[in-house]
C-alpha positions in Angstrom: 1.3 282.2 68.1 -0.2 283.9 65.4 -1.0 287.8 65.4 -4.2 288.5 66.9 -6.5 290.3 65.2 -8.7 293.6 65.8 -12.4 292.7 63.7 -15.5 295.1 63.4 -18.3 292.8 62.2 -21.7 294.3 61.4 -25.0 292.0 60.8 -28.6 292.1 61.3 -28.7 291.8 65.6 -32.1 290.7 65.8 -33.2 289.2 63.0 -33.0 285.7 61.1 -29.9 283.3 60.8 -27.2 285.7 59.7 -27.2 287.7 62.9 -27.3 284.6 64.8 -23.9 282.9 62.8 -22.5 286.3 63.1 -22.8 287.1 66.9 -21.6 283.4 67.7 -18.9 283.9 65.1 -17.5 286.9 67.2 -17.8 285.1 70.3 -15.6 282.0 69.1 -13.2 284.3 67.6 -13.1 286.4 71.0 -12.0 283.1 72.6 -9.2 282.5 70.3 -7.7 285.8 71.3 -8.9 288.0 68.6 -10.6 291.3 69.9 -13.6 291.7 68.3 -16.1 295.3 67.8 -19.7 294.5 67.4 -20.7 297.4 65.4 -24.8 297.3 65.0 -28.3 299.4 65.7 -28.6 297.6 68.8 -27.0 294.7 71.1 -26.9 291.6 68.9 -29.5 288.7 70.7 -27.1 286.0 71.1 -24.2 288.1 73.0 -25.9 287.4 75.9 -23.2 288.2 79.2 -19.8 289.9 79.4 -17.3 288.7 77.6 -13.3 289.2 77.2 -12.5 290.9 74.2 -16.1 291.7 72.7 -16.8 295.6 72.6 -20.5 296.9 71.6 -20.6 300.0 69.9 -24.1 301.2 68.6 -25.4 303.2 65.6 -26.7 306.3 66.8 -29.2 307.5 63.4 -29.2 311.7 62.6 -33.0 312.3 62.7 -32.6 315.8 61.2 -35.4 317.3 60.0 -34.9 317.4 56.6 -34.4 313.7 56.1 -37.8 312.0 54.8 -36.8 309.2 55.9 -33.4 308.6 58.9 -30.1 307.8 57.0 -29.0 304.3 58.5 -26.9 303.3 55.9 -24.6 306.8 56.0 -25.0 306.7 59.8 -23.6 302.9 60.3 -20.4 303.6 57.3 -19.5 306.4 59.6 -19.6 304.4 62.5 -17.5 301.7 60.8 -15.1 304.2 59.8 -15.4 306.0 63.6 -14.7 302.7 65.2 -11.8 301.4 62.7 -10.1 304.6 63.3 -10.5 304.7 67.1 -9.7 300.9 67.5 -7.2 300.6 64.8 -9.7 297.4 63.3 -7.5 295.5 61.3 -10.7 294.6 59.7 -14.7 294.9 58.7 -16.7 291.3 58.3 -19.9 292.6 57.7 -22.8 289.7 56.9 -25.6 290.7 54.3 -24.7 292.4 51.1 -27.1 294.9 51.7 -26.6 297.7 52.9 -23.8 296.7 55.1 -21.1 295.2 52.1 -21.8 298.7 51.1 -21.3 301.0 53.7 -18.0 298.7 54.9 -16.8 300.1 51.4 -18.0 303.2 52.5 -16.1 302.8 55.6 -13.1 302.0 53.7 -12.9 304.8 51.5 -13.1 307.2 54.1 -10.4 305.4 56.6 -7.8 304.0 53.5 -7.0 300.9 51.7 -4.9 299.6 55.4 -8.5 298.8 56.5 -9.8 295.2 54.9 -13.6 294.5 54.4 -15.1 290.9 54.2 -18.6 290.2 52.9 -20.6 287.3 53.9 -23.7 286.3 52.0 -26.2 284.6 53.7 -28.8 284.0 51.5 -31.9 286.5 50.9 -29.9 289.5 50.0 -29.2 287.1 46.9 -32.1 285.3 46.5 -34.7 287.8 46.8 -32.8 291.4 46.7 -30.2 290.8 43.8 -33.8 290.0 42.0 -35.1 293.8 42.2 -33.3 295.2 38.8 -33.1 298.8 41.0 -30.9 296.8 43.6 -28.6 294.5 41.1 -26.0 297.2 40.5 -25.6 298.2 44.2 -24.9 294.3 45.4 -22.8 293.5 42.5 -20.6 296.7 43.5 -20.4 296.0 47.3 -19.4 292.3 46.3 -16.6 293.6 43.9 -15.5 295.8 46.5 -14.8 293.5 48.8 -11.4 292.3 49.7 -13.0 288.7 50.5 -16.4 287.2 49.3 -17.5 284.1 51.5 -21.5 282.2 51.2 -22.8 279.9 53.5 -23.6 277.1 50.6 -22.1 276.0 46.9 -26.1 277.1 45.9 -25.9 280.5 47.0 -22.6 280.8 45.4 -24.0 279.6 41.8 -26.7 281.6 42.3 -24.8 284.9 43.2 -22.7 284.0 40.1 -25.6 283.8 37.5 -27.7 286.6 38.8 -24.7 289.2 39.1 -22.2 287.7 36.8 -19.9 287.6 39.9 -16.0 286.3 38.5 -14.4 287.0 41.7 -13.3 284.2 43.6 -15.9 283.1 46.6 -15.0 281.3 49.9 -17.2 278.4 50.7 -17.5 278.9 54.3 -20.3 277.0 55.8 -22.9 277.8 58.8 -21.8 276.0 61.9 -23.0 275.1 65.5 -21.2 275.3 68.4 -21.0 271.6 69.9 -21.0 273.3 73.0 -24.5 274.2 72.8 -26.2 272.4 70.3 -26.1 268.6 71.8 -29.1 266.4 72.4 -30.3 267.6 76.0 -32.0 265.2 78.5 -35.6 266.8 78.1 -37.9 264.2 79.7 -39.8 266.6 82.0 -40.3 268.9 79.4 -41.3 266.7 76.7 -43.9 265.6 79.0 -45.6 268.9 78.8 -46.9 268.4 75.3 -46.6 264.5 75.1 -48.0 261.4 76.0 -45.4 258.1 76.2 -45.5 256.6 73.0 -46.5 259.9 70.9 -43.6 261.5 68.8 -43.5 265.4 68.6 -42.8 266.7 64.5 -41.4 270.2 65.3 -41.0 273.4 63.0 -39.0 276.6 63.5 -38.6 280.0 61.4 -39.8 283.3 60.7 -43.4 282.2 59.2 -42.6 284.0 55.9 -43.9 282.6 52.8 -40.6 281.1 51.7 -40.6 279.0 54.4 -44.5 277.1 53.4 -45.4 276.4 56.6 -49.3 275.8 55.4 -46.8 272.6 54.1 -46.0 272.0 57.3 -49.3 272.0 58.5 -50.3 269.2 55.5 -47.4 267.3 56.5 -48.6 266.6 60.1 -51.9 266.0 59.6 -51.1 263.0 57.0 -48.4 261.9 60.1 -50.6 262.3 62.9 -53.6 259.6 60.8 -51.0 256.8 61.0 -48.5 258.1 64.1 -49.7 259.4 67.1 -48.3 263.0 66.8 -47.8 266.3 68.3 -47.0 269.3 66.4 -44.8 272.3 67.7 -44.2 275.3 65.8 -41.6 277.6 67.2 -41.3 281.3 65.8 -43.7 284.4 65.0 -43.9 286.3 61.4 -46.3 287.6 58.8 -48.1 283.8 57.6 -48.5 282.5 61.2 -52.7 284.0 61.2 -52.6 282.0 58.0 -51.5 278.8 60.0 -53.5 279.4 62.6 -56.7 279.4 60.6 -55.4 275.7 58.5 -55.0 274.4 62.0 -58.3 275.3 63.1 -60.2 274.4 59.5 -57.9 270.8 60.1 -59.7 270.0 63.6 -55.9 269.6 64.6 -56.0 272.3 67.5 -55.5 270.1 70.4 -52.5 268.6 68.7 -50.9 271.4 67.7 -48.9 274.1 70.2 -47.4 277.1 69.6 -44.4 278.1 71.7 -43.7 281.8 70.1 -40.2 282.9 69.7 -37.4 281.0 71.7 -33.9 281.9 72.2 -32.7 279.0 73.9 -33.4 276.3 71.2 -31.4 273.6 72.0 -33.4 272.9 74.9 -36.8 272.8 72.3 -35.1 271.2 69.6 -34.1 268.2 71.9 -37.7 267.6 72.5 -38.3 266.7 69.0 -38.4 263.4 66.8 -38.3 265.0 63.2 -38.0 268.6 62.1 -39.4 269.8 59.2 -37.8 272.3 56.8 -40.2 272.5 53.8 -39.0 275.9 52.3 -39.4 277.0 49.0 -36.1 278.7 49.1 -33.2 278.2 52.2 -29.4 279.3 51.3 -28.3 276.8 54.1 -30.8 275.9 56.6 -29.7 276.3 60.2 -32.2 274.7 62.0 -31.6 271.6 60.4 -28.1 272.1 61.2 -29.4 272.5 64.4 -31.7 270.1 64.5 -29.0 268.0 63.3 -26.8 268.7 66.3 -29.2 268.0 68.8 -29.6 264.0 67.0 -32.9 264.7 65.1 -33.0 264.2 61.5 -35.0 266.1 59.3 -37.9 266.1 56.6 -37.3 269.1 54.3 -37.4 269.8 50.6 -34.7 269.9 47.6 -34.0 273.7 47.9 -31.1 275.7 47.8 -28.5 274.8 50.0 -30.4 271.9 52.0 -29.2 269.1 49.9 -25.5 270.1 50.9 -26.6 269.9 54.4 -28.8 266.8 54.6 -28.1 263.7 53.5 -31.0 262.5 51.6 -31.2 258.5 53.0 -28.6 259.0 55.7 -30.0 262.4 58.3 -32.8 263.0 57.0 -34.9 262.9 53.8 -35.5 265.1 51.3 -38.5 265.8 48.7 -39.4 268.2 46.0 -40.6 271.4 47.0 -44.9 271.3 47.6 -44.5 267.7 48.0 -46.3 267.0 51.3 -47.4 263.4 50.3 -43.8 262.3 49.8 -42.8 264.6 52.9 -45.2 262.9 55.0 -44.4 259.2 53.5 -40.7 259.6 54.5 -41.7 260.7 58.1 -44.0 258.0 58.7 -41.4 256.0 58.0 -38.8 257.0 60.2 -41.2 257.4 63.2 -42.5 253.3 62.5 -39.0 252.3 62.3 -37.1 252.4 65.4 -33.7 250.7 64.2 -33.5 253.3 61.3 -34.7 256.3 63.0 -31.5 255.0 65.7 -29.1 255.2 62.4 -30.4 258.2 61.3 -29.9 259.9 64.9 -26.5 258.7 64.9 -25.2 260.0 61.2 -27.0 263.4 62.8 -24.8 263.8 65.5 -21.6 262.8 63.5 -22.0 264.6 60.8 -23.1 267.5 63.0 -19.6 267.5 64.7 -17.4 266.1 61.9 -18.2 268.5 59.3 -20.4 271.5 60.8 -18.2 272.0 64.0 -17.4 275.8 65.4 -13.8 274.9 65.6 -13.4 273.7 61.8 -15.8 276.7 60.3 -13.9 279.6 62.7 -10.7 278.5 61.6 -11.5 278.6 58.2 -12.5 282.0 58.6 -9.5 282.8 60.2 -7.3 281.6 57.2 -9.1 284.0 55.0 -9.1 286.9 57.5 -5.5 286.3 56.9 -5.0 286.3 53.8 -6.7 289.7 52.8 -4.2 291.0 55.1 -1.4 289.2 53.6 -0.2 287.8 57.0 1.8 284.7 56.6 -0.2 282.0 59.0 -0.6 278.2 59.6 -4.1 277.7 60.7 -4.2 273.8 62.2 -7.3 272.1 60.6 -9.3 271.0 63.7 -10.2 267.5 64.6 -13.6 267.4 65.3 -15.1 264.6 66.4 
C-alpha cells in the first residue's frame, strides 16, 4: 500500500465551481486513506457531515486598527504555514491562483522547501484576472512557484500559456463527478410540480454573471417554447438575475418560467431536466454540463473555452457559436421532437460521464502527481470506470 499522505487544500468554500471540485476532491482523497486539512475562511458548502480523516481549520483575519482594509491574504499564508507545521502536511493543493497560489508560497517560505505546494487553475483567475496588467506579475509568480501546475481544460492551459508566457510543464487534470451522486434520479413527483405530461423542462444553472449570457438563455426558450411545449427553470442567484427577470416579464413568458434560487442538492434538480443550457461567453470547463451530463441530459451550450473538450458536438449535446440563440434554439428543437436521438444522446451522456469524467479516474490522477512533487516512488492503478 502506498504512503498515505497528510494534504492542506485551500479554495474558495462558498463560491462557484472551484470550491465545489475542491471540497469533493478532499472528500474522495479522505476515503482512500489520505488525511486531509481543509484550510479556508469558513466550512467549505459541500463538506456537509463528519467525516474520517477531514480536519477544518478556519482563518481567523487580524482586524487591527491600522489596517484600511483586514489582511486575508497574510492571515491565510500564516495559517497554511501554522497548520503544515502543527500537522506535519506533507503538502498544500491550493485551487485559484489568486491569492491562494500565493500565499501557499508564502506558506512555504516560512515552513522550508520539505513542504510541497500544488496550484490548480480553475478558470477566472486566468481568464479575467491574469487580464488586469497590475495582477499579471503576481499570477505568473505564484504559478512558477509552484511545485505542480494542474488546469481543469487543454483551453485554459493555452490560455495561461499565451497570457503569462507560462513554460512550465502543466497537468491536465480534468473536473469530475462523483458517480455516486450525480446519476439520473427517479424524479416523477417533482417534475410534476412544474410540468404538465408531454411538456419538456429546458433548465439553466450558474452564478447570473455576465459571462454566463443568461439574457441568451432567455432568447433560447422563448424560440423552444413556440414549437415545444416548454418549461423554463433557472437555478442560481447573482448580479444579471434583475436583468432576466425584467426579459422574462417584457417576453410574456412569466408563467412558463420558475425560479428555484440557489440549490445545493442538484442532482435531484438536474434529473428533472430534458436539455441544459450553457450559453457562456467564457467557461474554463463547465461543470454543470458535466453534471448535467451525469444525470443523462445532454446539453445546448456554445463553442467557448473548455466546453468543446467536454461536450461532444453531435453525440451529448450540441454546440453553437457564442450569441447564437437561433442555432441554439434550432438544435434544441430538435432533440426535444426526436425521441430516438434524444434516447442516443442520453445514453453517450451517461457513458461518457462515467468513462471519462469519473471521481475514481480524475482522484487518482491527482494522486500520481501529489506523488511525484514529493518524489515518492508509486504505482497508481488507472481505474476502470464504467
Amino acid at each position: 500500500m502506498e504512503r498515505r499522505l497528510k494534504i492542506g487544500i485551500t479554495c474558495y468554500p462558498t463560491l462557484g465551481g472551484s470550491g465545489v471540485v475542491a471540497t469533493e476532491l478532499g472528500k474522495l482523497l479522505a476515503e482512500r486513506g489520505h488525511e486531509i486539512h481543509f484550510i479556508t475562511h469558513s466550512v467549505p458548502f459541500r463538506l456537509g457531515h463528519f467525516q474520517k480523516n477531514i480536519f477544518y481549520h478556519e482563518v481567523e483575519v487580524n482586524d487591527y486598527y491600522v489596517f484600511r482594509y483586514p489582511p486575508y491574504d497574510l492571515s491565510l499564508a500564516s495559517k497554511m504555514a501554522q497548520v503544515a507545521k502543527m500537522q506535519n502536511l506533507d503538502l498544500l493543493h491550493v485551487h485559484y491562483a489568486v491569492p491562494h497560489a500565493i500565499c501557499a508560497y508564502l506558506a512555504k517560505e516560512m515552513v522550508g522547501e520539505g513542504l510541497k505546494t500544488v496550484t490548480t487553475l480553475h478558470g477566472t483567475d486566468i481568464t479575467v484576472l491574469a487580464q488586469d496588467e497590475s495582477l499579471k506579475d503576481l499570477i505568473r509568480l505564484a504559478i512558477n512557484k509552484s511545485d505542480a501546475v494542474t488546469a481543469v481544460s487543454n483551453d485554459l492551459i493555452q490560455e495561461t500559456r499565451d497570457l503569462l508566457d507560462i513554460n512550465k510543464p502543466i497537468d491536465l487534470t480534468y473536473n469530475f463527478v462523483d458517480k455516486r451522486v450525480y446519476y439520473p434520479r427517479e424524479c416523477s413527483s417533482l417534475r410534476s410540480d412544474f410540468v404538465g405530461k408531454n411538456e419538456k423542462i429546458l433548465m439553466h444553472i450558474s452564478n447570473f454573471r455576465p459571462v454566463k449570457r443568461v439574457s441568451d438563455v432567455v432568447d433560447i426558450f422563448a424560440k423552444v417554447s413556440e414549437h415545444v411545449p416548454s418549461r423554463l427553470l433557472l437555478v442560481g442567484e447573482g448580479p444579471d438575475l434583475p436583468k432576466v427577470q425584467h426579459k422574462i416579464r417584457s417576453l410574456g413568458l412569466e408563467n412558463k418560467v420558475h425560479f428555484l434560487g440557489k440549490q445545493d442538492d442538484v442532482a435531484h434538480v438536474i434529473s428533472i431536466a430534458d436539455i441544459m443550457l450553457l450559453p457562456s461567453e467564457k467557461e474554463s470547463f463547465g461543470l454543470v454540463a458535466l453534471e448535467a451530463m451525469a444525470c443523462g441530459v445532454p446539453t445546448i451550450g456554445s463553442f467557448a473555452g473548455g466546453i468543446p473538450e467536454l461536450v461532444t458536438h453531435g453525440e451529448t449535446g450540441f454546440l453553437s457559436p457564442i450569441g447564437d440563440t437561433e442555432d441554439m434554439a434550432h438544435h434544441a428543437i430538435s432533440l426535444l421532437q426526436d425521441e430516438t436521438m434524444y434516447q442516443q444522446f442520453r445514453e453517450a451522456c451517461l457513458h461518457r460521464a462515467r468513462t471519462q469524467f469519473c471521481n475514481d479516474l480524475i482522484t487518482a490522477e491527482y494522486e500520481r502527481i501529489y506523488y511525484r512533487v514529493l518524489g515518492i516512488e508509486a504505482e497508481i492503478p488507472v481505474p476502470v470506470c464504467d
